[in-house]
C-alpha positions in Angstrom: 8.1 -98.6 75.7 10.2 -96.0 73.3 11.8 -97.6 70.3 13.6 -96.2 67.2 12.7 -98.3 64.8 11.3 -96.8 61.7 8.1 -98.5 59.3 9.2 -100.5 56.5 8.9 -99.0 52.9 6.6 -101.9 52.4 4.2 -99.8 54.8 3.5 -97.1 53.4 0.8 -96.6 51.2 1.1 -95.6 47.4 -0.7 -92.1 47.2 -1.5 -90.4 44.1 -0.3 -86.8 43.5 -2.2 -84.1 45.1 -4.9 -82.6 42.9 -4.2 -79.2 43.1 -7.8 -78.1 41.5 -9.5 -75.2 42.8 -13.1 -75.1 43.5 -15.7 -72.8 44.1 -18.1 -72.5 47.3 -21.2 -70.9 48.0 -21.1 -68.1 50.7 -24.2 -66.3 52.3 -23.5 -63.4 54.2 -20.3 -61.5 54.7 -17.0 -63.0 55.5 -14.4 -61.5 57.7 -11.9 -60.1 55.3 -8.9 -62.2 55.0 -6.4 -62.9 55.9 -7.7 -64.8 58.7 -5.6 -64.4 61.9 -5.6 -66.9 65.1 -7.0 -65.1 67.8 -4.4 -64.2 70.5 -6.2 -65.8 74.0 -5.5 -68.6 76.3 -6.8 -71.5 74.1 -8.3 -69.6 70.5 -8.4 -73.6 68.9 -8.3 -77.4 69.4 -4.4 -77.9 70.8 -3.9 -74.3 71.7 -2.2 -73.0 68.4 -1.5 -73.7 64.7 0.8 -76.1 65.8 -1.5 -78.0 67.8 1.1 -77.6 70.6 -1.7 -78.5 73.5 0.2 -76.1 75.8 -0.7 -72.5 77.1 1.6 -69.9 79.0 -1.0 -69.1 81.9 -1.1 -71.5 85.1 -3.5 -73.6 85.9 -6.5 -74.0 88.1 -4.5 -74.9 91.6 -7.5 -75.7 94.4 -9.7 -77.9 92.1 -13.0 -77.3 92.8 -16.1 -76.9 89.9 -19.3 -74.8 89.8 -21.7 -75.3 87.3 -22.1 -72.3 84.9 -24.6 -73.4 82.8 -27.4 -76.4 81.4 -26.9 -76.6 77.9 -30.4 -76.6 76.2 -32.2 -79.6 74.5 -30.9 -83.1 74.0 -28.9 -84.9 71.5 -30.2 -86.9 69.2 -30.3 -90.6 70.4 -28.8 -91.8 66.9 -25.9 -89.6 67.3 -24.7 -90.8 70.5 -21.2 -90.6 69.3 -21.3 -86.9 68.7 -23.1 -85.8 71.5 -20.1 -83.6 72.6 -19.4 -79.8 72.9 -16.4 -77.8 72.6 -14.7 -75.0 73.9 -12.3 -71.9 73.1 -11.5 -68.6 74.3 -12.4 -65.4 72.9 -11.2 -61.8 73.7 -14.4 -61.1 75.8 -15.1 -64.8 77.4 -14.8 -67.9 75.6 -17.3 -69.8 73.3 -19.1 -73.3 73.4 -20.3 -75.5 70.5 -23.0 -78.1 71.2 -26.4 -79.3 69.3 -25.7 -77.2 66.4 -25.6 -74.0 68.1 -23.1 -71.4 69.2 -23.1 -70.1 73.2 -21.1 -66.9 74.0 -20.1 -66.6 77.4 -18.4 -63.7 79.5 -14.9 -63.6 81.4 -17.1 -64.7 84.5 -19.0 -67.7 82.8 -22.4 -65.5 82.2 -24.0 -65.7 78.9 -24.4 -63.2 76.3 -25.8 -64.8 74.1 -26.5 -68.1 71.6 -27.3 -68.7 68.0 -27.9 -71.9 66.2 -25.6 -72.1 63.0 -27.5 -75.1 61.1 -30.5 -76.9 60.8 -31.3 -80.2 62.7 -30.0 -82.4 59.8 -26.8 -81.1 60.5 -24.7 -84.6 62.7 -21.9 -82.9 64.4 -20.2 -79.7 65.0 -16.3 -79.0 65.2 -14.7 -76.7 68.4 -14.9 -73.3 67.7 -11.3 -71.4 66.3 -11.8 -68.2 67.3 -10.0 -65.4 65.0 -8.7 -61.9 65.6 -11.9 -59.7 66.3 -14.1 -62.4 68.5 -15.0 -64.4 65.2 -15.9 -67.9 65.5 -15.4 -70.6 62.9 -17.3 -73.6 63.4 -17.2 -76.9 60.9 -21.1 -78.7 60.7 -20.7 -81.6 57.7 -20.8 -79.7 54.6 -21.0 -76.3 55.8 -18.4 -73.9 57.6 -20.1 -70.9 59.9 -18.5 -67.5 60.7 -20.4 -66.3 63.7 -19.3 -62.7 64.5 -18.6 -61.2 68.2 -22.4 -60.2 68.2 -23.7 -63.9 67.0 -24.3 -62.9 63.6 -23.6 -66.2 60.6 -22.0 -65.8 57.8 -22.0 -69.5 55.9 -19.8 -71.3 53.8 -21.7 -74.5 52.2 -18.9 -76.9 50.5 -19.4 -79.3 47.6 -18.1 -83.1 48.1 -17.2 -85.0 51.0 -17.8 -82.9 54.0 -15.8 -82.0 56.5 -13.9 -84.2 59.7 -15.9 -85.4 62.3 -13.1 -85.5 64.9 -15.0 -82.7 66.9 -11.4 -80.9 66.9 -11.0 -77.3 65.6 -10.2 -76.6 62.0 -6.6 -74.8 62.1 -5.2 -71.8 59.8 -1.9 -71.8 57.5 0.5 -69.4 58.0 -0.7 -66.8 55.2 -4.5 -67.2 56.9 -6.4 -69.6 54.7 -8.4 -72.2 56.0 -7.6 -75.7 56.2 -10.0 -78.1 55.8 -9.9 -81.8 56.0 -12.5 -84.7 55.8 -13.3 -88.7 56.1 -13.1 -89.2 52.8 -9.1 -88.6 51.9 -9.2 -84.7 51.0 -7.1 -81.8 52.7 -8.3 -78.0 50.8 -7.5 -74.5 51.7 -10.3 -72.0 51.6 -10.1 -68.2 51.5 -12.9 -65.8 50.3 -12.3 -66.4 46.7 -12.7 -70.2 47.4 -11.2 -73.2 47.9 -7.9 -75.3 46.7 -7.5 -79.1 46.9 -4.4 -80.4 48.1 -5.0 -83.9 47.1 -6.0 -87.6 49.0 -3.5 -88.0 51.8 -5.6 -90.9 53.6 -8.9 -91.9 56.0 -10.9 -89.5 58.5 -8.3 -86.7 58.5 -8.3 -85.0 61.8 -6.8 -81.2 61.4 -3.1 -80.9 60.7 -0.4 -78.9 62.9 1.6 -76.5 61.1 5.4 -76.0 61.2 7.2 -72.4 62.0 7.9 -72.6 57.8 4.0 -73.3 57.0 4.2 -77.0 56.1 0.9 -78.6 56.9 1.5 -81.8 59.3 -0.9 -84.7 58.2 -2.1 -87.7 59.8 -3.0 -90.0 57.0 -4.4 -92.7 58.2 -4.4 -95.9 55.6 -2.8 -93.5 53.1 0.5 -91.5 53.6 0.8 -92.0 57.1 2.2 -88.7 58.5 3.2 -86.3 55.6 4.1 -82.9 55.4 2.4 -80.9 52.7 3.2 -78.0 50.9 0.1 -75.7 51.6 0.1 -73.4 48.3 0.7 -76.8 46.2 -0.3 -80.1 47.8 3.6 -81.6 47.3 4.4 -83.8 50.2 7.8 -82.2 51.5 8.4 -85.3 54.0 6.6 -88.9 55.2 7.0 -90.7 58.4 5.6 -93.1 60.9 3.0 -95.9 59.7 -0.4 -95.7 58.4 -2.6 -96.0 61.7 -1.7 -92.6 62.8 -5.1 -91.1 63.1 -4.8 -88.3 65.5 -4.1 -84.7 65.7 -0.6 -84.3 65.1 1.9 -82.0 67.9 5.1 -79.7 66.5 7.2 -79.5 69.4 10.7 -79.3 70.6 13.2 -78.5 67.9 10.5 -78.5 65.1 9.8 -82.3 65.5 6.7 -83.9 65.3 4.3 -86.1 67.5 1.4 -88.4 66.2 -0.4 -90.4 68.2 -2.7 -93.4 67.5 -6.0 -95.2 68.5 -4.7 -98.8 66.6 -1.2 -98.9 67.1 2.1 -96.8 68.5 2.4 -93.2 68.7 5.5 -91.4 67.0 7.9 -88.6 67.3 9.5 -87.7 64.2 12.3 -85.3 62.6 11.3 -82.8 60.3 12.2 -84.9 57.1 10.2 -88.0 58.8 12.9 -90.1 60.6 12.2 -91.4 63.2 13.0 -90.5 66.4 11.3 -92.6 69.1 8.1 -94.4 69.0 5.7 -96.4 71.4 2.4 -96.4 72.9 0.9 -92.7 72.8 -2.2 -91.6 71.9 -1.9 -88.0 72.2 1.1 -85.8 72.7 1.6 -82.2 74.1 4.8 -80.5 73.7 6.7 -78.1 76.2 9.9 -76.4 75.3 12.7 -78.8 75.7 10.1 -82.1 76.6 6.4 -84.0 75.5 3.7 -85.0 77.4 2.5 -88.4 75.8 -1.1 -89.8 77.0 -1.9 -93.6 76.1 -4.7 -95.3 77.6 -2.5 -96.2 80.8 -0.6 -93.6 82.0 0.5 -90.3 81.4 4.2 -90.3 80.4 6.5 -87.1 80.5 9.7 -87.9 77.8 12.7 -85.8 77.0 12.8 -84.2 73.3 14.1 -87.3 72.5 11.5 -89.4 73.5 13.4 -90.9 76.6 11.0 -91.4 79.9 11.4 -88.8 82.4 8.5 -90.4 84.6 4.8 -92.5 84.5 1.3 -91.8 86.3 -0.9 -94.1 86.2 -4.5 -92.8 84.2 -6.0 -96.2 84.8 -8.4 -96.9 81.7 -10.9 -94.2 82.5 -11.3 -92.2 79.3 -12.6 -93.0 75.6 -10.4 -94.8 72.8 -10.6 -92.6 69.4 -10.1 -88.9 68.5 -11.7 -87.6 71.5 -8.8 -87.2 73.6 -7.6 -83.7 74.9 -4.9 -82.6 77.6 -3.7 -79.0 77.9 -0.5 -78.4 79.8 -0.1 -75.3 81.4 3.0 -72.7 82.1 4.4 -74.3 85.0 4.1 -77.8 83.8 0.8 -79.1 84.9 -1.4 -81.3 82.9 -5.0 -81.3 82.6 -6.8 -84.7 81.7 -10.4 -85.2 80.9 -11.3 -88.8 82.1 -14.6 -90.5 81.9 -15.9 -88.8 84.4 -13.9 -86.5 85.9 -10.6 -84.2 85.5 -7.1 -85.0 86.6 -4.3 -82.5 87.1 -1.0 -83.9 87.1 2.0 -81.8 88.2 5.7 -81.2 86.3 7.1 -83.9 88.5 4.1 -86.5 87.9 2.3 -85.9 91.0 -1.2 -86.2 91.1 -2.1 -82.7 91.9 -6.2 -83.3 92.6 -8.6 -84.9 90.7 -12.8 -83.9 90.2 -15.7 -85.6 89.9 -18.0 -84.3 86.7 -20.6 -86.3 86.9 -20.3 -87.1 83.2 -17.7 -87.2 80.4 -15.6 -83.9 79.7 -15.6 -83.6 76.3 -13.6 -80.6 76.2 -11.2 -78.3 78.6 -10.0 -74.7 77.6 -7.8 -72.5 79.8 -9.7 -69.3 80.5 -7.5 -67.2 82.7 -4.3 -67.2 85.6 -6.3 -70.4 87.9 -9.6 -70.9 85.7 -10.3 -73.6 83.2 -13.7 -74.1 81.5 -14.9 -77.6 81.4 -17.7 -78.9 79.1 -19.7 -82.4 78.9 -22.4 -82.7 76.7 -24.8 -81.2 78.6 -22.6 -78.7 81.2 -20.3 -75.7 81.1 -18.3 -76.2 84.1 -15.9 -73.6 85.7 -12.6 -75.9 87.4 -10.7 -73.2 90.1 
């Protein structure tokens, strides 16, 4: 279940040094001046903060039923089956949905305002939206990163190089409000209106790092560092811990440590200077105040801070193995799981609270409001109650 027994030095990977070159990128339009500030809302980013905490501090949607808010228009493209998912986060004035390549802006009561598309068709996959201070989205398409403004005006950022992850999860913020950017092909940058600042190879199909109270950027480097903590003005690797499979959006939690999870091998909780505190199966984590949530691809498992099992309910094996995976627990304790085909609320005590039917895979959940939750599938924006 939960060991402590740390990877080998023989594990880890020899990295090279961070590069530590700038870069320049081409901007149309106007950007929103910087420094960029996390939107204060219900769910402003993938995982709910900078530190990817997948927690929020309003309740829940208690009676569990759904209405349908709205079709999504058009249809993926059959080649691109794999990315055929949208994405959802709150905004001051409603919330926001990314899918096909366009932008959707709805109200507090699910009606829209408005859409825009942000790229062409050529364009494979789109991140969720991290909304800013001021209603501003920032949305990730390959090589291209789009500010869309409360009233659905673009601003573009086109990037030289590798492109950008294709996790589907937001892109997150440091603590001094640059952008962090990371890709499939090894490289984490920051980016800021004067441009951009490599912070070196850290491994494979980087999904977006967490980022500790003191600023360090958390990174799952899978088939490089493993998790590493980066310095974000320099590159310099601060700490390193767990294996090399960890491959998923990393968690800062209780105490300042840090969950990975993995799609290949076992999930980890980790110290701030890498050791190891527990590890075991866990694909995703969430963290409360003094405990996790850990999701594998059987259960969901509640564990103290130190990675001890509080209790187990059963998820059965009803949702997708890779980065896809998102839960959002909510102020009293309740989890929210996206299965194949439906939602499942667990309660504090691991209770199955309810569970709906959604006809189709949620590919994304986002607390709106006290009660309300915005679900969305790849062709739906749901409203759970």
């Amino acid at each position: 279940m939960i060991t402590n027994e740390a990877p080998g030095e023989e594990e880890r990977a020899s990295v090279p040094p961070p590069a530590g070159e700038s870069f320049a990128v081409a901007i149309e339009g106007e950007l929103p001046a910087a420094p960029w500030t996390l939107a204060s809302t219900p769910w402003p980013r993938s995982g709910g903060c900078l530190k990817g905490s997948r927690s929020t501090a309003v309740v829940g949607p208690r009676g569990g039923t759904l209405r349908e808010l709205f079709v999504l228009p058009g249809k993926p493209n059959p080649t691109r089956q794999r990315y055929a998912r949208s994405g959802v986060a709150t905004a001051g004035d409603g919330f926001r949905v990314t899918s096909r390549r366009k932008l959707f802006a709805f109200d507090g009561e699910g009606a829209l305002r408005w859409q825009t598309p942000m790229l062409g068709p050529q364009s494979r996959y789109e991140t969720t939206p991290l909304m800013l201070e001021g209603d501003v989205s920032v949305v990730g398409l390959d090589h291209l990163i789009a500010f869309v403004d409360a009233e659905g005006t673009v601003a573009r950022v086109r990037l030289e190089g590798g492109g950008l992850d294709d996790t589907g999860h937001s892109p997150n913020l440091t603590r001094d409000g640059r952008l962090v950017l990371t890709g499939p092909l090894r490289e984490v940058s920051v980016l800021d209106p004067a441009g951009g600042r490599s912070l070196g190879p850290h491994g494979l199909d980087i999904a977006p790092p967490a980022v500790t109270d003191d600023g360090a950027l958390v990174v799952a480097g899978f088939g490089g560092d493993g998790l590493v903590l980066l310095d974000p003005a320099t590159g310099a690797a601060r700490a390193r811990g767990a294996d090399l499979e960890v491959d998923q959006m990393p968690t800062v939690g209780p105490g300042g440590r840090i969950a990975v999870g993995s799609s290949l091998g076992p999930g980890w909780i980790l110290e701030r200077d890498g050791a190891t505190v527990a590890s075991g199966s866990a694909q995703a984590f969430a963290a409360l105040e003094h405990e996790w949530r850990a999701l594998s691809y059987g259960s969901l498992r509640a564990l103290d801070a130190d990675g001890e099992l509080r209790w187990e309910t059963p998820m059965g094996d009803g949702f997708e193995v890779g980065w896809h995976l998102r839960l959002v627990v909510d102020r009293e304790g309740t989890t929210y799981v996206p299965l194949h085909r439906s939602v499942v609320a667990v309660d504090a005590e691991g209770a199955v609270r309810f569970e709906v039917d959604t006809r189709e895979r949620p590919t994304d959940i986002a607390p709106l409001a006290d009660g309300r939750m915005v679900v969305v599938t790849a062709a739906r924006v749901l409203l759970l109650e």
